[in-house]
C-alpha positions as CSV (number, residue, x, y, z in Angstrom):
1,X,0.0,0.0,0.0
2,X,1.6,3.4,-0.9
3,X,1.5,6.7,0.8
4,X,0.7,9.6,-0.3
5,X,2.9,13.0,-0.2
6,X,0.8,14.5,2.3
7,X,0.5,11.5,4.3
8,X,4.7,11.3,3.9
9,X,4.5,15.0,5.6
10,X,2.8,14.1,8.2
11,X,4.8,11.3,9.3
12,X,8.6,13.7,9.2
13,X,6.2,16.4,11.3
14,X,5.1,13.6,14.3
15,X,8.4,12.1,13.8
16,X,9.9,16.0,14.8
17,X,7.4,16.2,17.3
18,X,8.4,12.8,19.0
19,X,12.0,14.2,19.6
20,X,11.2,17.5,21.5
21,X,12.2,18.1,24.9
22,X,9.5,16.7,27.0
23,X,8.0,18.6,29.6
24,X,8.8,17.7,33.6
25,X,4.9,17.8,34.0
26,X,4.6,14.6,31.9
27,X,6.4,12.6,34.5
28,X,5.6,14.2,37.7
29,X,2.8,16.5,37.1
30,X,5.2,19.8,37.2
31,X,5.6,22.3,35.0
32,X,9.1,23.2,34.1
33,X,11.0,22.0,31.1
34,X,13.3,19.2,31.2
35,X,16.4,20.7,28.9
36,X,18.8,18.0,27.2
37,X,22.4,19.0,27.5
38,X,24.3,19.3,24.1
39,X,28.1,19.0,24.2
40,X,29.9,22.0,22.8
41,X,33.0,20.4,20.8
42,X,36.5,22.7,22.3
43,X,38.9,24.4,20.1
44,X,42.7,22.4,20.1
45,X,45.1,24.4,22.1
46,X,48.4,24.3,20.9
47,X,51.4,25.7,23.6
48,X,53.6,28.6,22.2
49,X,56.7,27.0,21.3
50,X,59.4,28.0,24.1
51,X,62.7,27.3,22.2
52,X,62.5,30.3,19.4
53,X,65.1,33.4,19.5
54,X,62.7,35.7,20.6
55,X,63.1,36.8,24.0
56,X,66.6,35.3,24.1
57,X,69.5,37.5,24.7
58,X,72.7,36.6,22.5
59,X,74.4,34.9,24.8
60,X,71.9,32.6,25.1
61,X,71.5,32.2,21.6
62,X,74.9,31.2,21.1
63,X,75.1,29.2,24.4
64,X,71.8,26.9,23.3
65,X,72.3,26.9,19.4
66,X,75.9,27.3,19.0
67,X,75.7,29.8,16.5
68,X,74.8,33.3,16.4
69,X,71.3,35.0,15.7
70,X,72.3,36.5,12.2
71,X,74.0,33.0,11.3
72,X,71.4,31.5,12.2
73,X,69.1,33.7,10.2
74,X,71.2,33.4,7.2
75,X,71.3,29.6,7.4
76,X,67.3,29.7,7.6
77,X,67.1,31.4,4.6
78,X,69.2,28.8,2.9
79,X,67.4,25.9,3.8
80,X,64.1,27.3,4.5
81,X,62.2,25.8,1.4
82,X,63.4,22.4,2.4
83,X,61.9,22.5,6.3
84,X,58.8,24.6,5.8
85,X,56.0,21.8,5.8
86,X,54.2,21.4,2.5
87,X,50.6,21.3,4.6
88,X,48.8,23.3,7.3
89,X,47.8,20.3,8.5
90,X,47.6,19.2,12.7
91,X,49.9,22.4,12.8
92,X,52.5,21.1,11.4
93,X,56.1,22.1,12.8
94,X,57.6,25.0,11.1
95,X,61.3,25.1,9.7
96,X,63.1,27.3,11.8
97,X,61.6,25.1,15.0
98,X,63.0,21.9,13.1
99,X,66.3,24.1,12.1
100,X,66.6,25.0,16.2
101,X,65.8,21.8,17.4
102,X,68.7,20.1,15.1
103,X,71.1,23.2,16.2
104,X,70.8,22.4,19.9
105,X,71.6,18.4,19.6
106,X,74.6,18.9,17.8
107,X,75.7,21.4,20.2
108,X,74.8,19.5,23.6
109,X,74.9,15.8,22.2
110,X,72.1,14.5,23.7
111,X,68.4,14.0,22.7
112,X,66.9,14.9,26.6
113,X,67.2,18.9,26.0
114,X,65.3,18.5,22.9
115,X,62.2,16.4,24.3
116,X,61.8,18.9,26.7
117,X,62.5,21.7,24.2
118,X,59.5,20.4,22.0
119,X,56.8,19.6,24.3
120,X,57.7,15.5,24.5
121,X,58.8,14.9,20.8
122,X,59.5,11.3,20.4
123,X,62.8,10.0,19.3
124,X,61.7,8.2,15.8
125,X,59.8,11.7,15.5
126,X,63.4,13.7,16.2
127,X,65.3,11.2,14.1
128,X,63.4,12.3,11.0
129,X,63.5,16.1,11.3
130,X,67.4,15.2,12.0
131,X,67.0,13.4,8.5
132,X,65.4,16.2,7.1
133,X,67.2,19.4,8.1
134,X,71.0,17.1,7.3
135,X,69.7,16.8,3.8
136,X,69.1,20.4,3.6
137,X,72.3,21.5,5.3
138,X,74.4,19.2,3.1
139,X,73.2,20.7,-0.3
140,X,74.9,23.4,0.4
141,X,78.3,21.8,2.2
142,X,80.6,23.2,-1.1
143,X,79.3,27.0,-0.6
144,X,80.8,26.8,3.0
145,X,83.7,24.0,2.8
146,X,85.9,24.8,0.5
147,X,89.2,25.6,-0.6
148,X,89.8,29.3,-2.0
149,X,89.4,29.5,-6.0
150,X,91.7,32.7,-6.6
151,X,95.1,33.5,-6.7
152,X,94.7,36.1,-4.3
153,X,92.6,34.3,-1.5
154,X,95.4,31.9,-1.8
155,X,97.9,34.3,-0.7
156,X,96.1,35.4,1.9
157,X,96.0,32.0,3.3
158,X,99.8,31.5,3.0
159,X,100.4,34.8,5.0
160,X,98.8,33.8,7.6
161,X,100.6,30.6,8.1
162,X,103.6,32.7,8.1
163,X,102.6,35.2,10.4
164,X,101.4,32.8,13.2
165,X,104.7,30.1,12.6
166,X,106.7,31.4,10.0
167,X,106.0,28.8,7.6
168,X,106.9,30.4,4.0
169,X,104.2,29.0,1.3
170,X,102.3,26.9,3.8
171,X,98.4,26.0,1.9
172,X,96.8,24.4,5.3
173,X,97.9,22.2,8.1
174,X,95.9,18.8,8.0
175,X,95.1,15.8,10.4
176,X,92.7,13.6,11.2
177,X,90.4,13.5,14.5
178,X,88.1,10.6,15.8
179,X,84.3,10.9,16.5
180,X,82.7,8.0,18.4
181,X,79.9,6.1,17.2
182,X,77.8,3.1,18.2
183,X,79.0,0.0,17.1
184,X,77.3,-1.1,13.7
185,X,76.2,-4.6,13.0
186,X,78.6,-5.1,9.4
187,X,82.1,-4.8,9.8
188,X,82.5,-3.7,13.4
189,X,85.8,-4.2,14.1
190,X,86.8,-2.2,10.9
191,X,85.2,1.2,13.1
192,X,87.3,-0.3,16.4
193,X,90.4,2.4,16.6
194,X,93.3,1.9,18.4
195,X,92.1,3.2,21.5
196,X,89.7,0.5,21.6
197,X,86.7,2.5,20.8
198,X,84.4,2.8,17.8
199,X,84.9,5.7,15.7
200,X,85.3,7.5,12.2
201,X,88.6,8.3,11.4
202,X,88.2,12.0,10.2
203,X,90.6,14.2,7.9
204,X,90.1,17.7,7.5
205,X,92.5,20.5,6.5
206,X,92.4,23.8,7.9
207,X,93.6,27.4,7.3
208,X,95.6,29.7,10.1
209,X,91.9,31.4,11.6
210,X,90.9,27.5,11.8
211,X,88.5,27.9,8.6
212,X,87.5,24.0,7.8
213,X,88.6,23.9,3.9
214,X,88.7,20.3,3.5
215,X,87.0,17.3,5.5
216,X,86.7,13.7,4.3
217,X,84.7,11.7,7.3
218,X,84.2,8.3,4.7
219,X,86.6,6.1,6.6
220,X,86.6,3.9,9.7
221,X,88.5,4.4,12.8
222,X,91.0,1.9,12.1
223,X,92.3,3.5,9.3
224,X,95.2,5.1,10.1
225,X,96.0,9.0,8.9
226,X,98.3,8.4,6.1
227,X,96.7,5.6,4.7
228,X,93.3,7.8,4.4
229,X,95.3,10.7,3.0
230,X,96.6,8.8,0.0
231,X,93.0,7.3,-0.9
232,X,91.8,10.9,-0.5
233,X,91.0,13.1,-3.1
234,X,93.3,15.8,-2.2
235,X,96.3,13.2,-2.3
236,X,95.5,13.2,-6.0
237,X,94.8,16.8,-6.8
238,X,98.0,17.5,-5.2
239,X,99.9,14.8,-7.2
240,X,98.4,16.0,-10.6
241,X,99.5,19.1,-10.5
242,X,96.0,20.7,-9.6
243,X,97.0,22.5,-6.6
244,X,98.7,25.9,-6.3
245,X,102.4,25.9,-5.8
246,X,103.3,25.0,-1.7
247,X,102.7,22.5,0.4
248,X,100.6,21.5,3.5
249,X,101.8,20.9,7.2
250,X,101.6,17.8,8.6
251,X,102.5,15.7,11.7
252,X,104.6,12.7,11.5
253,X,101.9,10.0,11.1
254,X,102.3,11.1,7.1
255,X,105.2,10.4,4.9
256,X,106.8,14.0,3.7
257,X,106.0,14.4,0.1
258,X,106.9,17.3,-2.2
259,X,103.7,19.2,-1.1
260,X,103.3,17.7,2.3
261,X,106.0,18.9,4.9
262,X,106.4,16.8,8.0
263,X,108.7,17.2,11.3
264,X,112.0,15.7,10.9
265,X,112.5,13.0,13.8
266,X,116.3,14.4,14.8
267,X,117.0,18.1,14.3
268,X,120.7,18.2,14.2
269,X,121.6,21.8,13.1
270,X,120.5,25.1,14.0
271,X,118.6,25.5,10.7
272,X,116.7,22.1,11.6
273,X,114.9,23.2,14.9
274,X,114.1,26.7,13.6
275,X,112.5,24.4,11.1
276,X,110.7,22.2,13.7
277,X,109.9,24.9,15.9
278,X,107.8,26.4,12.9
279,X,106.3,24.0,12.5
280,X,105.0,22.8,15.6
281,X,103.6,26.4,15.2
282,X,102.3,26.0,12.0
283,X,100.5,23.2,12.9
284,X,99.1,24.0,16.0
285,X,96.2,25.6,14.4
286,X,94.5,22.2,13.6
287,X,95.0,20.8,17.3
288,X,92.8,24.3,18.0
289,X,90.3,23.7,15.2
290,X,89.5,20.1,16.6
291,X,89.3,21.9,20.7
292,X,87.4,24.7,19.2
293,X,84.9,22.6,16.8
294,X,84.1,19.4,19.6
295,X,84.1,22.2,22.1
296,X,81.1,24.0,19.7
297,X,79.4,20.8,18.4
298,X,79.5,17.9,21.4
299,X,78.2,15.3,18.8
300,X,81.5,15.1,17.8
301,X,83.3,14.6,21.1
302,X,83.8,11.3,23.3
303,X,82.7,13.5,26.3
304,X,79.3,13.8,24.8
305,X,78.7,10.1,24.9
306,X,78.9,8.2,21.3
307,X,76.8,8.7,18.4
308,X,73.7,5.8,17.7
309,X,73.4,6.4,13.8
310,X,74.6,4.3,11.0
311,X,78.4,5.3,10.3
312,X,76.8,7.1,7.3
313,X,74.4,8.9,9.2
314,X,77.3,9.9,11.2
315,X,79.4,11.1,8.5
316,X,77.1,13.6,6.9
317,X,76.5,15.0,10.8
318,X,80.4,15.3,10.5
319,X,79.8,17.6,7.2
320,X,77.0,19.3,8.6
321,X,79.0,20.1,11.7
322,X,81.7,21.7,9.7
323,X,79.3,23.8,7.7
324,X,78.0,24.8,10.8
325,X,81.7,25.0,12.2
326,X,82.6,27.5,9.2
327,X,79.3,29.9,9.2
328,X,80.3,30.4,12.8
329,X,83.6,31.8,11.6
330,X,81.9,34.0,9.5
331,X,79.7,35.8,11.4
332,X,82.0,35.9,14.3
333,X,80.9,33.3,17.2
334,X,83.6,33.4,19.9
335,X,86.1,30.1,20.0
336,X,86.2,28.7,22.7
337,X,87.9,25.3,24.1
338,X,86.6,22.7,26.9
339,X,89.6,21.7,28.9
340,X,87.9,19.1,29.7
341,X,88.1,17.6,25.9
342,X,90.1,14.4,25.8
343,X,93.1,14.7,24.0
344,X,93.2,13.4,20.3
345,X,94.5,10.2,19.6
346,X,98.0,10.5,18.0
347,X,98.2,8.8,14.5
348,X,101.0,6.0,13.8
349,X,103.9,6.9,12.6
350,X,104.5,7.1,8.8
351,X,105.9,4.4,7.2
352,X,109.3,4.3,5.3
353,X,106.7,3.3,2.0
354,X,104.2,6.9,3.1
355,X,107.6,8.9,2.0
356,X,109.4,10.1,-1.4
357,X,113.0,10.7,-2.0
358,X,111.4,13.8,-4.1
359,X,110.1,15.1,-1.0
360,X,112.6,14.7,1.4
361,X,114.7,16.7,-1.2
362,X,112.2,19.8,-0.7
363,X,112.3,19.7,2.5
364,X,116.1,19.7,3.1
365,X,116.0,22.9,0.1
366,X,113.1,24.2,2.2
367,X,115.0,24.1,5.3
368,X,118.7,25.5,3.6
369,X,116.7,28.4,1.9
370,X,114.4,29.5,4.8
371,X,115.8,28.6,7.9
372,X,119.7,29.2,8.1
């Protein structure tokens, strides 16, 4: 039996009815209103985020973030389009908060400050703005690491080798420093160093005002200095010719070569320990970059406890931190050293096979020309 529209009309209008709030007097003979209470949905409250610059002095910029508020600012603007978040969506975490976030675990080494610092952030959630802000940083490595492209930039790094030790011709002072990292699964006693701890074995050449110009973080920790040096790509440049005309400073873990000067192991004349007394001086500006940069970045330090990443997780941190290590520079962040650092393992000694005859040459004509 059908219905028809009007009888349809009626139904949705009893139907209505049916639903109303009844009145208290149909129960109990009253005659007040019994009201229904309907449940008012509340906005979502999100808390200010408390680890921005504002309201920060500088010292306290520097002190949580390791670099200063203009070098942060220009790093922001850098990597910016790579942090913002593509969608609105759940409030998603803006750039500079991943960007700040990143800044303060490299400096303190250790994920607690950061949980706090973002309202209880989990750690798979930290580990992938960590993934997201190294990618960004690393793009632009070559813009900050690098070695001077002019003839005149070069000179300027040569005189100020010879200002602070006297070295004539001197185009960096290099070396290699460990940074500690949790043991991996595949090969793990290739990363074991001599010092019985798990580590990358990291190479980096450096200019007088400790400007990183060169870093290769690819090998393990029981590589030993040399041997990383000649399967580097600056062992070649240098031995094709594609480097300008001097040589670098190194300790005696590497085999002197015509463009690498070493110590000699017995200074005999007086022309020998002016030679060795410059330099030791030379040189010591690489034993100050290492205090300076695990001083500024405790990621890279023993003290700070050893890093749990994949060794090549851990090497791009090592790029990123010399970036990072280098924009300081520019803008002017204040070096400072931890006396508390543990001192650098010492490399072992070159081999008669790491040296030429061609460089021991130079060195002796280096010594006779310079030094008498």
């Amino acid at each position: 039996m059908f219905r028809s529209r009007e009888e349809d009309a009626m139904l949705l209008v009893l139907a209505a009815a049916a639903v109303q709030p009844r009145r208290a007097e149909d129960r109990e003979g009253g005659g007040q209103e019994q009201v229904v209470p309907v449940r008012i949905r509340q906005p979502r409250r999100f808390r200010r985020r408390t680890y921005l610059l504002d309201g920060l002095s500088d010292e306290e910029v520097v002190r949580r973030y390791r670099l200063s508020r203009p070098a942060i600012q220009e790093l922001l603007r850098l990597v910016a389009e790579d942090l913002e978040p593509q969608t609105k969506r759940n409030k998603a975490l803006p750039g500079v908060c991943k960007l700040l976030a990143v800044l303060q675990f490299l400096g303190s080494a250790t994920f607690q400050p950061v949980t706090s610092l973002l309202n209880g952030m989990s750690q798979p959630t930290f580990s992938r703005i960590l993934r997201q802000v190294v990618e960004a940083v690393m793009k632009h490595s070559r813009r900050f690491v690098n070695f001077p492209e002019t003839a005149a930039e070069w000179q300027q790094v040569k005189r100020g080798f010879f200002l602070s030790g006297g070295m004539p011709d001197c185009l960096g002072a290099v070396d290699c420093t460990h940074v500690a990292l949790a043991p991996p699964r595949e090969g793990e006693e290739m990363f074991r160093n001599q010092k019985n701890f798990h580590s990358l074995n990291v190479q980096v050449v450096c200019d007088s005002h400790l400007r990183i110009m060169s870093v290769n973080s690819a090998f393990p920790g029981s590589c030993g200095d040399s041997y990383i040096l000649r399967q580097s790509a600056l062992f070649h440049k240098f031995q094709q010719g594609q480097m300008p005309e001097g040589w670098l400073v190194g300790d005696a873990g590497y085999g002197v070569q015509t463009w690498l000067m070493t110590p000699l192991k017995a200074s005999k004349t007086v022309a020998e320990k002016r030679y060795n007394c410059a330099h030791r001086k030379t040189r010591d500006c690489i034993e100050r970059l290492f205090g300076v940069w695990k001083s500024r970045f405790r990621c890279l330090s023993s003290t700070g406890g050893k890093l749990l990443y994949a060794p090549t997780r851990v090497a791009d941190l090592v790029i990123v931190c010399a970036v990072l290590h280098n924009l300081a520079c520019k803008h002017g962040v204040p070096q400072e050293i931890d006396e508390e650092l543990p001192p650098e393992i010492e490399g072992l000694p070159a081999t008669e096979g790491d040296s030429s005859e061609a460089g021991r040459k130079r060195r002796a004509q280096l010594i006779a020309s310079y030094f008498t």
